[in-house]
N, C-alpha and C positions, 0 to 999 in steps of 0.2 A: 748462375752462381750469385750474381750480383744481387736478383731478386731473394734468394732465399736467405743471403744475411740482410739483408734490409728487413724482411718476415721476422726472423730472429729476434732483429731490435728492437723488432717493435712491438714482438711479445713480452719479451725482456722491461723495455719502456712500461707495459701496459701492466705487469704482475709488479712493478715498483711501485707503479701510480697507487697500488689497490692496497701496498702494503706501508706506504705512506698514510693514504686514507686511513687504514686500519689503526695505524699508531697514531692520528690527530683524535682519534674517535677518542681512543680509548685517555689520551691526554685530558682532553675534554671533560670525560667524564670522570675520571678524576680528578678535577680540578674544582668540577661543579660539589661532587659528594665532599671534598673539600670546605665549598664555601658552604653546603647544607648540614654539615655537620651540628650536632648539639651541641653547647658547651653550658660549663656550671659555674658561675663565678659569685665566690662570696665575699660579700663588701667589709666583714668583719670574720677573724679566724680563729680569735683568742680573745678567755675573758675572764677577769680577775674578780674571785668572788672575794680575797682579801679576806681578813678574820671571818671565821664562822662557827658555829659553835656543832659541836658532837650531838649524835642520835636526831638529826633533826635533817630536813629535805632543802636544799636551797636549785635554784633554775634562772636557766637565760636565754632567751631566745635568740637565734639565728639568722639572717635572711637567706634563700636561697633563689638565686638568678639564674634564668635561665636567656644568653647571651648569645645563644648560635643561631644557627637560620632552620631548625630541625627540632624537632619535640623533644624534649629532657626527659629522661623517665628515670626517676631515684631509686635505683633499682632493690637497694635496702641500704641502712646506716647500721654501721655495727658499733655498740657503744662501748666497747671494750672489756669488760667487767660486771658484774653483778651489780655492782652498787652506780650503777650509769644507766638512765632510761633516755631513748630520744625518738619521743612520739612526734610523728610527719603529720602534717595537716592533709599534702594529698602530695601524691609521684608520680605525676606527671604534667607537665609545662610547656605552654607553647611558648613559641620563639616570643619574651617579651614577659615573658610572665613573671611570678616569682611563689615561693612559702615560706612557710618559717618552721620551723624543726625546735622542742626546746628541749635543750640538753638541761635534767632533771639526776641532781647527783645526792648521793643518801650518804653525809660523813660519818654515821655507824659512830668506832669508835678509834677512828681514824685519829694518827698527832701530825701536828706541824704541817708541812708543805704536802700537797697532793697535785698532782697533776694527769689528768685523764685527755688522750686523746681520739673521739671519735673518729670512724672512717665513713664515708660515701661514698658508695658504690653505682656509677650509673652507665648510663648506655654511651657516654662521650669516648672517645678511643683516646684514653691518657689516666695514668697512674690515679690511685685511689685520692682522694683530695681527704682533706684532714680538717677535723675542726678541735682547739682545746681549752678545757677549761682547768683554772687554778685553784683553790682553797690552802689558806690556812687554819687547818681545825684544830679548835681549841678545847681540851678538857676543861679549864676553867675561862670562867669570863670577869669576875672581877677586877683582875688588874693587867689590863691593856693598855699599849700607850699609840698614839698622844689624848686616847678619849675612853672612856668606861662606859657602854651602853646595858642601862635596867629600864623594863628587863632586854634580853640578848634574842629571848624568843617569843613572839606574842601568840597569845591564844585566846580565840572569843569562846563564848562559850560552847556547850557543845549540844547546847540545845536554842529554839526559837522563844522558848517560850518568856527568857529574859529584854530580848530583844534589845542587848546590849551591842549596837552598831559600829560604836568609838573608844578608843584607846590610848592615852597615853605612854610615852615614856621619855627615859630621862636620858639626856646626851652630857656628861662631864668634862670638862677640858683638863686633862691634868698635866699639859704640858706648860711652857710659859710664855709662849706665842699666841697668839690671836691666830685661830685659824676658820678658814672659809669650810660651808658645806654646800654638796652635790648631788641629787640623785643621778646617778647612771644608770640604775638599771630597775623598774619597774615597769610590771603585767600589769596587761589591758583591759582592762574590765573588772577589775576586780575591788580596789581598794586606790584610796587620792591619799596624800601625806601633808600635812601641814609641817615644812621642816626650816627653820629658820636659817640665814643665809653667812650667819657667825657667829664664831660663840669664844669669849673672850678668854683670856688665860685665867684658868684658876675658877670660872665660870658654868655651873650647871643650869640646862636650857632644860624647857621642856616641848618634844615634838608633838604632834597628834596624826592617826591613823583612821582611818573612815570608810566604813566600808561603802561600795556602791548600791545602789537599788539593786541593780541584778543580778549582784554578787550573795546579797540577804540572805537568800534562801537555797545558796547549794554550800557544799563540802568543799574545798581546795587545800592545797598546801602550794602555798607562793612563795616569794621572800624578796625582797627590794636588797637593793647595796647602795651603799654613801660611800663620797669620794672625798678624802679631806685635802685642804692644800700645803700639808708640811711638804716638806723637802722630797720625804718617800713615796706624794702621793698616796697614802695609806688607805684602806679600803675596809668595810666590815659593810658584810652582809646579813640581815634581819629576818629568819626565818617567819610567817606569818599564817598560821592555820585556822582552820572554822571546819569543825564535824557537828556535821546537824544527825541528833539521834532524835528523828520524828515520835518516837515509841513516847518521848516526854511530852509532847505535847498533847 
């Protein structure tokens, strides 16, 4: 008798042992899929295009981090809306990498405050991540404050054969403070800005815009944004286009 509960126990013992085992294993490995997981982390989530004017295309770009210990794969970006494009550079990321997405919005004939928020969709296990951007569209652009930009929208021309590369315009202070200016937000390769760093009360400046070598000879629609230092942080963003119709040359 003796023997056979001691057999017993020690079966008993031996199907605990295995069902121990079985639950470290499997702890383990979730624990590891844990730390191999993807993750998406964006350094910036929100961006203020501030004034901008109607029928015209303004953009900003994104970064996109890839932060987990496991391949990112963006699985798509839904832009919300018709008048919202957000062309990926590429989707998918090793642990370590990064892209940039630029959210491309078309204010039609849009008024006042607009706010569009992107979603991202990827292989990371956690809710959709968001990215948004703001405008204020403007049917008119003459009388803005604290500054009145002419023109609001630039255009080179739409052929080569001028080979008109540079552009001014005019920045006006119509408030009565001295205020600072900032670019925040300009594309890579495209166009440099010569923007002066204050522009006095009561004071109209004049900027300059340049296009690059390598920008000469393709089509884009871009646009930079100025950040001024009143109170509101106030913000106007510069639509900036070039259609080359090769037919005139």
């Amino acid at each position: 008798m003796y023997n056979c509960l001691n057999e017993e126990k020690k079966t008993s013992l031996k199907k605990l042992y295995k069902i121990l085992v079985l639950a470290v294993l499997i702890i383990g490995l979730s624990a590891t899929a844990a730390l191999s997981s993807p993750r998406l982390t964006l350094p910036e989530t929100v961006f203020n295009f501030g004034y901008v004017p109607q029928h015209s295309l303004v953009s900003h770009r994104f970064w996109l981090l890839s932060t987990g210990d496991d391949t990112l794969i963006i699985e798509q970006i839904i832009p919300g809306c018709s008048c919202t494009r957000a062309p990926l550079k590429k989707n998918k990321l090793a642990s370590g990498d990064s892209t940039v997405v630029e959210i491309i919005f078309s204010t039609k004939s849009f008024r006042n405050r607009v706010e569009k928020s992107p979603k991202i969709q990827t292989n990371e296990n956690t809710p959709d991540k968001s990215l948004k951007i703001i405008a204020n569209v403007l049917a008119k652009t003459d009388s803005t404050f604290p500054v009145i930009i002419e023109p609001f929208k630039i255009s080179f021309p739409t052929s080569d054969s001028g080979q008109v590369n540079k552009k001014q315009f005019s920045i006006k202070n119509v408030s009565k403070e001295n205020l600072k200016l900032e670019l925040v937000s300009l594309p890579d390769g495209y166009f440099e800005i010569d923007l002066p760093v204050e522009i006095k009360a009561g004071e109209t400046i004049t900027a300059e815009i340049r296009l690059l070598k390598d920008s000469i000879g393709k089509s884009f629609q871009k646009s930079f944004t100025i950040r001024l230092s009143d109170d509101f942080g106030s913000r106007f963003t510069i639509p900036v286009t070039r259609i080359i119709d090769y037919f005139d040359n």
